[in-house]
CHARMM internal coordinates of N, CA and C (Angstrom, degrees):
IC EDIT
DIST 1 N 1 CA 1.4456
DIST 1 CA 1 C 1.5207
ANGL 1 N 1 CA 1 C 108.20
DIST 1 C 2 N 1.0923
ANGL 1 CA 1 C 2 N 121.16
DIHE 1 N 1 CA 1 C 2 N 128.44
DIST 2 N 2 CA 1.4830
ANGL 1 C 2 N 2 CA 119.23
DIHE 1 CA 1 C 2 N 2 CA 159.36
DIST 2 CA 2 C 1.3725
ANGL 2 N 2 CA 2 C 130.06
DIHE 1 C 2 N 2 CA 2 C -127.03
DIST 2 C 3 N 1.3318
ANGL 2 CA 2 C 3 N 123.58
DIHE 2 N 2 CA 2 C 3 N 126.31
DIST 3 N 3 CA 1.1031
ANGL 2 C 3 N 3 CA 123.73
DIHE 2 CA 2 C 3 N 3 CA -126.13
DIST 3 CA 3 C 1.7052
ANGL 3 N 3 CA 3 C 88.21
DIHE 2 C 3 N 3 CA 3 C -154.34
DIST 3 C 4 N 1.6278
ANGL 3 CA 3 C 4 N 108.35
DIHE 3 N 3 CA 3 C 4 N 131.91
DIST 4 N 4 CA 1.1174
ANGL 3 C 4 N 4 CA 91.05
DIHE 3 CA 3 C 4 N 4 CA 167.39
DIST 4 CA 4 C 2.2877
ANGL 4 N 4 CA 4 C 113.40
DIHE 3 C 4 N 4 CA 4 C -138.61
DIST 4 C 5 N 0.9370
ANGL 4 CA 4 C 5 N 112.39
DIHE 4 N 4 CA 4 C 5 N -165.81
DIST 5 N 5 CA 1.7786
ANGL 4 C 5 N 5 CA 113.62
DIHE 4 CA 4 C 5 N 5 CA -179.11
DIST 5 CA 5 C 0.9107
ANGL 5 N 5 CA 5 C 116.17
DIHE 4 C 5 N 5 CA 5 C -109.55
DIST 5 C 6 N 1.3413
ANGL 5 CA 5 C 6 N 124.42
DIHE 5 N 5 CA 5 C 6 N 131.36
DIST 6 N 6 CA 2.0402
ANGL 5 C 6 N 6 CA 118.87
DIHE 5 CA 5 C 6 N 6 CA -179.18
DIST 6 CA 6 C 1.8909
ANGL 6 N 6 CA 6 C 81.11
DIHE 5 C 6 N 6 CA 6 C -127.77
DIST 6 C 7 N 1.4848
ANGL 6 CA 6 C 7 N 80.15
DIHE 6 N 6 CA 6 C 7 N 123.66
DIST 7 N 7 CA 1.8448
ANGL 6 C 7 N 7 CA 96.70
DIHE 6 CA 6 C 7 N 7 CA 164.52
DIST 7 CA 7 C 1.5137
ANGL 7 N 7 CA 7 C 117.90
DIHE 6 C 7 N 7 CA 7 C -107.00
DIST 7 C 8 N 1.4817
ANGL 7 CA 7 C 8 N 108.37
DIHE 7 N 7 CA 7 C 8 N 137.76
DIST 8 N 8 CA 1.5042
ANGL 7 C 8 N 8 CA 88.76
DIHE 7 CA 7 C 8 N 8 CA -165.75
DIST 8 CA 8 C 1.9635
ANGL 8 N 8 CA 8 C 86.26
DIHE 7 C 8 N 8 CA 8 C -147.07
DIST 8 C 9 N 1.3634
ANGL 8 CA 8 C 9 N 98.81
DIHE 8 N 8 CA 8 C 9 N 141.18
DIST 9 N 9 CA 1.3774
ANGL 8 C 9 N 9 CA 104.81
DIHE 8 CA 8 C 9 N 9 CA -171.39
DIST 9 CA 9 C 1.5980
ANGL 9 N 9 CA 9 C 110.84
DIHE 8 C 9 N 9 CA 9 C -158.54
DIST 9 C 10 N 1.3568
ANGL 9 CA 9 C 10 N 101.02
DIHE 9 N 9 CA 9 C 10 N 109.31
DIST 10 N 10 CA 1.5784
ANGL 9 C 10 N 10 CA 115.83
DIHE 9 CA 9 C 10 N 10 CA 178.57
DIST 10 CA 10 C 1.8558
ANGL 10 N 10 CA 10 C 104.26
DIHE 9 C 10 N 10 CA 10 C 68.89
DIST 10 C 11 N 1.3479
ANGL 10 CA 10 C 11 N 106.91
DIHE 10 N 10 CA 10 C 11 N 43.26
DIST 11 N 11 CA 1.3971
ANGL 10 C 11 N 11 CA 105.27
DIHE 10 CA 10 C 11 N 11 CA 178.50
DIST 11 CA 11 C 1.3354
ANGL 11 N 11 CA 11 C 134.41
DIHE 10 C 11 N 11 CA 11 C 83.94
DIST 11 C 12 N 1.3256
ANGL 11 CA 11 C 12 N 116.01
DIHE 11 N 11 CA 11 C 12 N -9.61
DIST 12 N 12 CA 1.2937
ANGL 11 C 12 N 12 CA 147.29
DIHE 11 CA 11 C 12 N 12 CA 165.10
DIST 12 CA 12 C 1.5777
ANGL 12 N 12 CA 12 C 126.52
DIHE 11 C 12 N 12 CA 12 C -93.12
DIST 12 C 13 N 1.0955
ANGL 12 CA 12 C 13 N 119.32
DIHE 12 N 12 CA 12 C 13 N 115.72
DIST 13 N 13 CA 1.6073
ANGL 12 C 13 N 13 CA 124.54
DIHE 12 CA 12 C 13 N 13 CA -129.28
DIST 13 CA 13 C 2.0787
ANGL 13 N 13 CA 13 C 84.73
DIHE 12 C 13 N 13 CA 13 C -114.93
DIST 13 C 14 N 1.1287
ANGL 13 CA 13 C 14 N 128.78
DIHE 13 N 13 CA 13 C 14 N 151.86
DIST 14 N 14 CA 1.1692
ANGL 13 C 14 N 14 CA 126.77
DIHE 13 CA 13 C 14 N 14 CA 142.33
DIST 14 CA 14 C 1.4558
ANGL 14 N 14 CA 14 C 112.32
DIHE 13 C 14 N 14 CA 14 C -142.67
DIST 14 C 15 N 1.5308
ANGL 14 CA 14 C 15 N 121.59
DIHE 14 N 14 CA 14 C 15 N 169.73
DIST 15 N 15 CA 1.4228
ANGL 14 C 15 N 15 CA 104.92
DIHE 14 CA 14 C 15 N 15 CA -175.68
DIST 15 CA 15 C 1.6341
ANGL 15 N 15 CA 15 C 101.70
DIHE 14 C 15 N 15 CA 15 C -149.52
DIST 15 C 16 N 1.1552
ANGL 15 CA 15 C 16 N 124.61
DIHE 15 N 15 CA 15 C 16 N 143.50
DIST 16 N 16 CA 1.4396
ANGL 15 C 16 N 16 CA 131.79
DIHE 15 CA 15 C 16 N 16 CA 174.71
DIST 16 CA 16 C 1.2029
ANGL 16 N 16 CA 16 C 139.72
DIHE 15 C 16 N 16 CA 16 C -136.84
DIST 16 C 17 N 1.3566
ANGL 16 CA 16 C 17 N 132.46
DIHE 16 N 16 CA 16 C 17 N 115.13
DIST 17 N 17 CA 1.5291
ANGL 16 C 17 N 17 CA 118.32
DIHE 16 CA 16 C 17 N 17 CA -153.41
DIST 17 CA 17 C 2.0014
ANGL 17 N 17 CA 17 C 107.01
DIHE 16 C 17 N 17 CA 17 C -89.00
DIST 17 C 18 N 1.6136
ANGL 17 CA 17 C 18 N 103.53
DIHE 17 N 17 CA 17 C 18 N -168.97
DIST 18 N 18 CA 0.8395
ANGL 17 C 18 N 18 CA 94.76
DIHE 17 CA 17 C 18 N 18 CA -175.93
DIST 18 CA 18 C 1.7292
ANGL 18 N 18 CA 18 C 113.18
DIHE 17 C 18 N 18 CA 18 C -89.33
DIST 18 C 19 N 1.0102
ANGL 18 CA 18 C 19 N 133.01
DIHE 18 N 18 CA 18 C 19 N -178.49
DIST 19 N 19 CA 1.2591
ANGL 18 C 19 N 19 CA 117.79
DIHE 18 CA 18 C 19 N 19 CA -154.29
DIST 19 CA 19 C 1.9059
ANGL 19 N 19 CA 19 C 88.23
DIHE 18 C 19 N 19 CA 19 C -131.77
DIST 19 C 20 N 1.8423
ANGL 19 CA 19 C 20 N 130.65
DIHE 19 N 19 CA 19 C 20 N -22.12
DIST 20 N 20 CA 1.4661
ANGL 19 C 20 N 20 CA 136.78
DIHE 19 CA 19 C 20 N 20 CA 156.84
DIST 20 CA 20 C 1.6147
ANGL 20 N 20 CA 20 C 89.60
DIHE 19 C 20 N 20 CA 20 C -137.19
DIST 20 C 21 N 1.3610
ANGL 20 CA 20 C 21 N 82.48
DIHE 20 N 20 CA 20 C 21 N 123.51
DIST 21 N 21 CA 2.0586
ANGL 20 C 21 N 21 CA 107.49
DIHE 20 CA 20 C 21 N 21 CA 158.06
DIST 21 CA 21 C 1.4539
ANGL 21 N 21 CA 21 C 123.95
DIHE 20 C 21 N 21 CA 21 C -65.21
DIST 21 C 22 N 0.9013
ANGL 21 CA 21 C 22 N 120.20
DIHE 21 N 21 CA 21 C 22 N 157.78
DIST 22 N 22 CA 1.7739
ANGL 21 C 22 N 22 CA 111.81
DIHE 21 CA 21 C 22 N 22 CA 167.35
DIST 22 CA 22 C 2.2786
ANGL 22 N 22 CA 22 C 90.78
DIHE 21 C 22 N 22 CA 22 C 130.44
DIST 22 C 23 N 1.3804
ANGL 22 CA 22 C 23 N 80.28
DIHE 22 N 22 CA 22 C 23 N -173.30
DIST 23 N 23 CA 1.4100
ANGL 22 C 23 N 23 CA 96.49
DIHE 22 CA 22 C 23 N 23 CA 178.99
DIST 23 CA 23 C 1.5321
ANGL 23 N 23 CA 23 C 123.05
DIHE 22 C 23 N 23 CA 23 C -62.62
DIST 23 C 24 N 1.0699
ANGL 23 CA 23 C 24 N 118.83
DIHE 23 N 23 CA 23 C 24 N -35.09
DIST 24 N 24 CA 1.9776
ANGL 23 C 24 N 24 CA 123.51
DIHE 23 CA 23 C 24 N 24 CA 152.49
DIST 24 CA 24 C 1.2355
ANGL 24 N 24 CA 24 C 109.39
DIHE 23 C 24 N 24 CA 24 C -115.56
DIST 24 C 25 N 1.3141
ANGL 24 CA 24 C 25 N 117.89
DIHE 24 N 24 CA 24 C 25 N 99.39
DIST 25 N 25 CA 1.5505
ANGL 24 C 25 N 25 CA 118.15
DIHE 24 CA 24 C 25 N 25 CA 162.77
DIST 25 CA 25 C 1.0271
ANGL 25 N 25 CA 25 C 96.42
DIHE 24 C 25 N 25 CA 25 C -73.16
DIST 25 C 26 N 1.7350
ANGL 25 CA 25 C 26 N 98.19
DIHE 25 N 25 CA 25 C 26 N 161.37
DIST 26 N 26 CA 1.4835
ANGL 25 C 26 N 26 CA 112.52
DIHE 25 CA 25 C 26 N 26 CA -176.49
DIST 26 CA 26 C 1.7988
ANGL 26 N 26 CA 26 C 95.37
DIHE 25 C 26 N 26 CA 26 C -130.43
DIST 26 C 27 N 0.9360
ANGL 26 CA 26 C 27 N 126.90
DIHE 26 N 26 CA 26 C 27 N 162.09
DIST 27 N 27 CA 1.3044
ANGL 26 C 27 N 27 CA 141.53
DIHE 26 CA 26 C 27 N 27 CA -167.54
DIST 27 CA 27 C 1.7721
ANGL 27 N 27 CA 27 C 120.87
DIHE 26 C 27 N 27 CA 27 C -124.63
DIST 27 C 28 N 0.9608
ANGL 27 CA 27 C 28 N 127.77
DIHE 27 N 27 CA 27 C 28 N 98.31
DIST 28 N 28 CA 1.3607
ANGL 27 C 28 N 28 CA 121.91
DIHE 27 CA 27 C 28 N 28 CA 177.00
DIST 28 CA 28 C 1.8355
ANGL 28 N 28 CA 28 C 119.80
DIHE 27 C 28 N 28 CA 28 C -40.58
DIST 28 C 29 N 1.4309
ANGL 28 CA 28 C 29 N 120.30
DIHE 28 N 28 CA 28 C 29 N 137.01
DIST 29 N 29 CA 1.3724
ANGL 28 C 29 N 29 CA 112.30
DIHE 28 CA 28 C 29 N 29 CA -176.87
DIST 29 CA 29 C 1.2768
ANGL 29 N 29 CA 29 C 108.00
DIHE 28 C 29 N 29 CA 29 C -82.66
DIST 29 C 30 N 1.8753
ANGL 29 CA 29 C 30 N 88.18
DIHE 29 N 29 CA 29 C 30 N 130.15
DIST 30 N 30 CA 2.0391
ANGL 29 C 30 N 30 CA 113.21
DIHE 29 CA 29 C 30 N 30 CA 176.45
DIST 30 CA 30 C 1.1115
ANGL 30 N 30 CA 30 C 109.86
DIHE 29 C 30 N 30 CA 30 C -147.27
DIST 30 C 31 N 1.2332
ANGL 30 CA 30 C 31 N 96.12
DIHE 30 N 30 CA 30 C 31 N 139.50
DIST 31 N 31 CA 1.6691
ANGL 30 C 31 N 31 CA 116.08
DIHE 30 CA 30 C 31 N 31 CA 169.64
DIST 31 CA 31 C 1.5091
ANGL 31 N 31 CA 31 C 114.90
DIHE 30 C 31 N 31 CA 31 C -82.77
DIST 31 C 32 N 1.2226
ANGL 31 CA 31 C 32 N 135.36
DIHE 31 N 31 CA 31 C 32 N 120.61
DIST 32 N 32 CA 1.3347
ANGL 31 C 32 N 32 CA 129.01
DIHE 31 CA 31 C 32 N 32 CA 142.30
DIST 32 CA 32 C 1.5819
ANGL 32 N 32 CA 32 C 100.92
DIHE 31 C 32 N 32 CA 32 C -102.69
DIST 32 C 33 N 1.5071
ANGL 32 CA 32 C 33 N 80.80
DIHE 32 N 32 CA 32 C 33 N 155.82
DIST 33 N 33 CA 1.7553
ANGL 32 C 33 N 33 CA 103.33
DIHE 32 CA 32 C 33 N 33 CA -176.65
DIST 33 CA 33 C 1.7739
ANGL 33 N 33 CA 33 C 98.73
DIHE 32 C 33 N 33 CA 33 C -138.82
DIST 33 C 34 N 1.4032
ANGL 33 CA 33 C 34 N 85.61
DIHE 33 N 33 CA 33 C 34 N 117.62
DIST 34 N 34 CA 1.8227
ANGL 33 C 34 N 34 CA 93.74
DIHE 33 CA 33 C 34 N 34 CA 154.58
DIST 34 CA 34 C 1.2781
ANGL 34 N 34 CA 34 C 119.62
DIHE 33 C 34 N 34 CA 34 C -82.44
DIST 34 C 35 N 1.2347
ANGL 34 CA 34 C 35 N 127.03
DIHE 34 N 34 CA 34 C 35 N 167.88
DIST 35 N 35 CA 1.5110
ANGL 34 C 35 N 35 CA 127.85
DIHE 34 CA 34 C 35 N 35 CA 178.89
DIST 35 CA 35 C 1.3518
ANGL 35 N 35 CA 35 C 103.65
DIHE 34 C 35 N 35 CA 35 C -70.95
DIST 35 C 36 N 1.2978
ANGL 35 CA 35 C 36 N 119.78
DIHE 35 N 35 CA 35 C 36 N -59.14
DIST 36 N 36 CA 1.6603
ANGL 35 C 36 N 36 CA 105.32
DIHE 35 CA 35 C 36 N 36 CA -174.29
DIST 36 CA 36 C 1.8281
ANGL 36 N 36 CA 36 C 92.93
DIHE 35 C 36 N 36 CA 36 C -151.44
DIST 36 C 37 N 2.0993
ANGL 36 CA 36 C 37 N 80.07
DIHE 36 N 36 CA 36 C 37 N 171.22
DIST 37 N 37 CA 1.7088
ANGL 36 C 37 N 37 CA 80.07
DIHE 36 CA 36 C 37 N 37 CA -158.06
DIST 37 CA 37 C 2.3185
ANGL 37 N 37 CA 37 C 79.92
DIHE 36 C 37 N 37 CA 37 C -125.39
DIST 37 C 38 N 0.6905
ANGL 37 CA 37 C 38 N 106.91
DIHE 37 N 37 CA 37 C 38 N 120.55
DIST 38 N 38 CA 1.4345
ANGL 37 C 38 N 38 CA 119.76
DIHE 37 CA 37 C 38 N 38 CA 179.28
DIST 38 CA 38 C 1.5415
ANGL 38 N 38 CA 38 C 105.98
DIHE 37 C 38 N 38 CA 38 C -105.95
DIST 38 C 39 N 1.6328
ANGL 38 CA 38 C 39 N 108.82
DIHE 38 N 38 CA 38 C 39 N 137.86
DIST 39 N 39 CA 1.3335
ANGL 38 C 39 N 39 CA 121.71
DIHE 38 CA 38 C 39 N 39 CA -176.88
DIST 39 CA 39 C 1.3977
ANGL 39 N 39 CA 39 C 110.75
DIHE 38 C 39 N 39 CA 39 C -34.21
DIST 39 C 40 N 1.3378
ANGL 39 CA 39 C 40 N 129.49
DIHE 39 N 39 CA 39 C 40 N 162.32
DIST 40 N 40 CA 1.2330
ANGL 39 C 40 N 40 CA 127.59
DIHE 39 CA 39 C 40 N 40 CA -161.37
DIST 40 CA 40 C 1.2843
ANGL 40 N 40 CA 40 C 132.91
DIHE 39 C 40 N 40 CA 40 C 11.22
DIST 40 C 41 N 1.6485
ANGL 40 CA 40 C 41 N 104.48
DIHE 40 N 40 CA 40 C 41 N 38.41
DIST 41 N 41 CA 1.6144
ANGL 40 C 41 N 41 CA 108.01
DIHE 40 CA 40 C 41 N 41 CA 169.02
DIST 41 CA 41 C 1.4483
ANGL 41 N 41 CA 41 C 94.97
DIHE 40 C 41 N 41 CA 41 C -64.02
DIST 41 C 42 N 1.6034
ANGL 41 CA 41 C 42 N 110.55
DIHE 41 N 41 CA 41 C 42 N 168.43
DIST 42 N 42 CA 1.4011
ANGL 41 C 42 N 42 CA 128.76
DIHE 41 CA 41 C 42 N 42 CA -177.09
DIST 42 CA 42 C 1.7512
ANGL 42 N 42 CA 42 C 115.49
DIHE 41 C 42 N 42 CA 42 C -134.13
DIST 42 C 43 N 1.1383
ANGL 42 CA 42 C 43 N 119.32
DIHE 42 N 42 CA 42 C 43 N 106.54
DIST 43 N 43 CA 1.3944
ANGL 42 C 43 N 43 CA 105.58
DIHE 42 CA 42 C 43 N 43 CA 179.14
DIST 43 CA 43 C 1.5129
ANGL 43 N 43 CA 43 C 117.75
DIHE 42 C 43 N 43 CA 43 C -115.14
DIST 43 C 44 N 1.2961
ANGL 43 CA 43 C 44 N 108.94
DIHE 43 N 43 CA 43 C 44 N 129.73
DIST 44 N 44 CA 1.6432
ANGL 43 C 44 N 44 CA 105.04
DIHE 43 CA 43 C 44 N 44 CA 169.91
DIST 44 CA 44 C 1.2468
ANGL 44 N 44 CA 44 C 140.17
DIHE 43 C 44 N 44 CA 44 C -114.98
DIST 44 C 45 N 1.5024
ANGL 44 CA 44 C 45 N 132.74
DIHE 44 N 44 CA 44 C 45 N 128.98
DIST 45 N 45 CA 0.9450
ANGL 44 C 45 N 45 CA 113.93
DIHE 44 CA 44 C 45 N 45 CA 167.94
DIST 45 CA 45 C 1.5948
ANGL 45 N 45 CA 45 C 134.52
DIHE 44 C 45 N 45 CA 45 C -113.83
DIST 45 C 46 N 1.2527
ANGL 45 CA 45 C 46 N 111.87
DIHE 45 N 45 CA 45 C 46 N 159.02
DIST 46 N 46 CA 1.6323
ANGL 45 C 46 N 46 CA 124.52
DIHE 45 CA 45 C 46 N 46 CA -155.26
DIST 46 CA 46 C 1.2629
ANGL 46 N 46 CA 46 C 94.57
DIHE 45 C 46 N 46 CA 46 C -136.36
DIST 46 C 47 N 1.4395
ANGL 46 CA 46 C 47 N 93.00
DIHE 46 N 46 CA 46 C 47 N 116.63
DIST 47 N 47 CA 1.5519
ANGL 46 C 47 N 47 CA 116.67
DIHE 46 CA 46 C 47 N 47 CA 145.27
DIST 47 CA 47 C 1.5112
ANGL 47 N 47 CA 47 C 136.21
DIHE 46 C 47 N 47 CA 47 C -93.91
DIST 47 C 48 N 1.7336
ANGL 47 CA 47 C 48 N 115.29
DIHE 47 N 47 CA 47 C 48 N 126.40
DIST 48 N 48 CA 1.5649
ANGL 47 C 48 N 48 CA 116.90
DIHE 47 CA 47 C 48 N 48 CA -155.05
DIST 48 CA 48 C 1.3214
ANGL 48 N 48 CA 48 C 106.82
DIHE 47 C 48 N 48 CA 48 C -140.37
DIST 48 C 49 N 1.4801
ANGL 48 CA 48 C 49 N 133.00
DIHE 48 N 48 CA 48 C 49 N 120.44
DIST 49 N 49 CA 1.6502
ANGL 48 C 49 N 49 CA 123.45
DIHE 48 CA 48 C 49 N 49 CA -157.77
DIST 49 CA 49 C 1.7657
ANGL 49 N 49 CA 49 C 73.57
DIHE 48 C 49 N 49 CA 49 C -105.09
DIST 49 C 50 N 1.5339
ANGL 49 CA 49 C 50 N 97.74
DIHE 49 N 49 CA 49 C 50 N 168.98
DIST 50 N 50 CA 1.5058
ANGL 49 C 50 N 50 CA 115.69
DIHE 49 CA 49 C 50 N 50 CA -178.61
DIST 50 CA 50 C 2.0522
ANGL 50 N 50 CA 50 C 90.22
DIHE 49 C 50 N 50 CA 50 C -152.88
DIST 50 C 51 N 1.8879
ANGL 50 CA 50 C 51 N 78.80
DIHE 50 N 50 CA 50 C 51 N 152.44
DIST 51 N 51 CA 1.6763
ANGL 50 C 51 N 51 CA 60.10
DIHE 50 CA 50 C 51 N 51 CA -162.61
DIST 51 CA 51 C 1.7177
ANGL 51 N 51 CA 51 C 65.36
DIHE 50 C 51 N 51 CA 51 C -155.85
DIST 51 C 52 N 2.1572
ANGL 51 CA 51 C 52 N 115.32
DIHE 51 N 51 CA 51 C 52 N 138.97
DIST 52 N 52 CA 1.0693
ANGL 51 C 52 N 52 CA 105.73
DIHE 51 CA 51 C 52 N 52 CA -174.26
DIST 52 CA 52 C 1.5942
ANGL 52 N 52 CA 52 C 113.90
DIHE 51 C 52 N 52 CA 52 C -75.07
DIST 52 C 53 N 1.4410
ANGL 52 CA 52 C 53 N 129.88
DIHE 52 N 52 CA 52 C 53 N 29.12
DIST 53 N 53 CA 1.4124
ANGL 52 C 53 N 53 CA 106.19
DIHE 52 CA 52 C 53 N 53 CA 147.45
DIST 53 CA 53 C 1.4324
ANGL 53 N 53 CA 53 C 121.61
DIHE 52 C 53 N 53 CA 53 C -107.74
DIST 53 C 54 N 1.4692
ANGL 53 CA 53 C 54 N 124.99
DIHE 53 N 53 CA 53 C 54 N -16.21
DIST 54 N 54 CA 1.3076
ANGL 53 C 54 N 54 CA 129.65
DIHE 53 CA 53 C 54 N 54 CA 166.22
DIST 54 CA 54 C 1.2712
ANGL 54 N 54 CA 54 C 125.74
DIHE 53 C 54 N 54 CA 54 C -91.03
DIST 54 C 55 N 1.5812
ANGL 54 CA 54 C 55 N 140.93
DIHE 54 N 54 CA 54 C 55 N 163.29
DIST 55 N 55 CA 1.4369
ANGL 54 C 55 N 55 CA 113.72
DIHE 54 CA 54 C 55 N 55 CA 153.69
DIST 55 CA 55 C 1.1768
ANGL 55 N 55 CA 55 C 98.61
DIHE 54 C 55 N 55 CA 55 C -102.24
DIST 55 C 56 N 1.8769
ANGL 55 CA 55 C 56 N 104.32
DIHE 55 N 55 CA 55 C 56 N -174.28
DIST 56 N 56 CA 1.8782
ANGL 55 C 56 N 56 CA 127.99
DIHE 55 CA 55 C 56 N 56 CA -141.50
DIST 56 CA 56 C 1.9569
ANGL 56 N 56 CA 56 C 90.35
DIHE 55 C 56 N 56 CA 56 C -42.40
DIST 56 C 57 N 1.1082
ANGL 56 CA 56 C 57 N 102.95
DIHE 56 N 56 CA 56 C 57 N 161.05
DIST 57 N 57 CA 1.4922
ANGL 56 C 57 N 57 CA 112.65
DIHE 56 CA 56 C 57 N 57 CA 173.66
DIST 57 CA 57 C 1.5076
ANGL 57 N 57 CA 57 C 88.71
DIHE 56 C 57 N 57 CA 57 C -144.38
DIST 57 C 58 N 1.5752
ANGL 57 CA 57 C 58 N 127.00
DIHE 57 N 57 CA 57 C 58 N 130.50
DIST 58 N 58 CA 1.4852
ANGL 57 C 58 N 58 CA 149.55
DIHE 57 CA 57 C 58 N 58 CA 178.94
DIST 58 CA 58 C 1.8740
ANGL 58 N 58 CA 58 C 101.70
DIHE 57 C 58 N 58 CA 58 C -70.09
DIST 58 C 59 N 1.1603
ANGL 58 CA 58 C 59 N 135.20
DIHE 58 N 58 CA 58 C 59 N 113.74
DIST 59 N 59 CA 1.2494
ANGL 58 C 59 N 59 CA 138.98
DIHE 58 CA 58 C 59 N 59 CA 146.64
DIST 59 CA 59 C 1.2001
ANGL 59 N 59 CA 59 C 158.02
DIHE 58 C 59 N 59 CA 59 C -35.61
DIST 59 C 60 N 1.5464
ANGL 59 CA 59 C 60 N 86.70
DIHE 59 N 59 CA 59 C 60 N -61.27
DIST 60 N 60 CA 1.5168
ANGL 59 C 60 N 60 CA 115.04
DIHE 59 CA 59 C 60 N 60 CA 168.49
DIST 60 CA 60 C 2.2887
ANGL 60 N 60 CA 60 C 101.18
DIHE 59 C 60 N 60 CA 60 C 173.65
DIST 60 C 61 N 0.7855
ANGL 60 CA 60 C 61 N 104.93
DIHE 60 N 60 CA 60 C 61 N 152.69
DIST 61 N 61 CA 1.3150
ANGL 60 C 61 N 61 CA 132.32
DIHE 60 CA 60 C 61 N 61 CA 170.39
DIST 61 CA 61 C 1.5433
ANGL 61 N 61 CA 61 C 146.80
DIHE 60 C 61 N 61 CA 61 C -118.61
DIST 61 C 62 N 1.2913
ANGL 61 CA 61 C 62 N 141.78
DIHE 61 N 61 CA 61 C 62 N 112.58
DIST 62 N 62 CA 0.8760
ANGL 61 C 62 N 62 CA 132.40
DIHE 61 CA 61 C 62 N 62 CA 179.30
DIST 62 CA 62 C 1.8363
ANGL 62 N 62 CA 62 C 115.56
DIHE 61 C 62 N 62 CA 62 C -116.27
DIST 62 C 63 N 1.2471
ANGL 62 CA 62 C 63 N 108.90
DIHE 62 N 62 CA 62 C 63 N 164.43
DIST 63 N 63 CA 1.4584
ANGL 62 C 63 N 63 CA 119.20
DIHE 62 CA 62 C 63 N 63 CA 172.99
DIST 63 CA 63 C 1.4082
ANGL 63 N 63 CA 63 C 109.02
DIHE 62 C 63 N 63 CA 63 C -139.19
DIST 63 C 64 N 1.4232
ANGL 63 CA 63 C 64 N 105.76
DIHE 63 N 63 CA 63 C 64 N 146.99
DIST 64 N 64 CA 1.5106
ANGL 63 C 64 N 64 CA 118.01
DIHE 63 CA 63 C 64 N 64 CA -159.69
DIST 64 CA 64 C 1.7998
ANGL 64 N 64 CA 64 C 97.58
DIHE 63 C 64 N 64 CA 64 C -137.27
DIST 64 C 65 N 1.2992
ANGL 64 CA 64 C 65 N 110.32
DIHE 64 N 64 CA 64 C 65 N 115.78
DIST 65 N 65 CA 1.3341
ANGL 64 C 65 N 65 CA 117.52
DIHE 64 CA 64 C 65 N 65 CA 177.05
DIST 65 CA 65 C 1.5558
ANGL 65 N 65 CA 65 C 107.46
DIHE 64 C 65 N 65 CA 65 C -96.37
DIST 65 C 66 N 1.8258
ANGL 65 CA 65 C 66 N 114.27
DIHE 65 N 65 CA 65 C 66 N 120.44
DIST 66 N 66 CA 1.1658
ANGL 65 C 66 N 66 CA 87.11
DIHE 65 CA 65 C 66 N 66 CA 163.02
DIST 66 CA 66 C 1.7687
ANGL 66 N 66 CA 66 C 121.57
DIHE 65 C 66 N 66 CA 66 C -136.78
END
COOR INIT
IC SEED 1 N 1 CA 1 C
IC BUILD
């Protein structure tokens, strides 16, 4: 499976794949940094495997109010 995370917060999109495929990918440690995080900013992240006979298919999702 390969599968990767697009974080996206206050309109500002970033995206990161997986770094080993299979049933628990694991992800290399990274920082993204937005410029600023303002009261009830909202960030989400989405997980989406892509696989060359389908395109991205959504996983699961979360949103984080903060």
């Amino acid at each position: 499976m390969s599968v990767y995370v697009k974080l996206k917060m206050d309109g500002q999109e970033e995206k990161k794949t997986s770094s080993q495929s299979g049933k628990n990918p694991k992800w290399d440690n990274e920082t993204f940094i937005f410029p600023s995080i303002a009261r009830k900013s909202q960030m989400e992240f989405s997980v989406y495997h892509k696989s060359l006979f389908s395109n991205e298919e959504l996983i699961g999702n979360a949103i984080f109010i903060f």
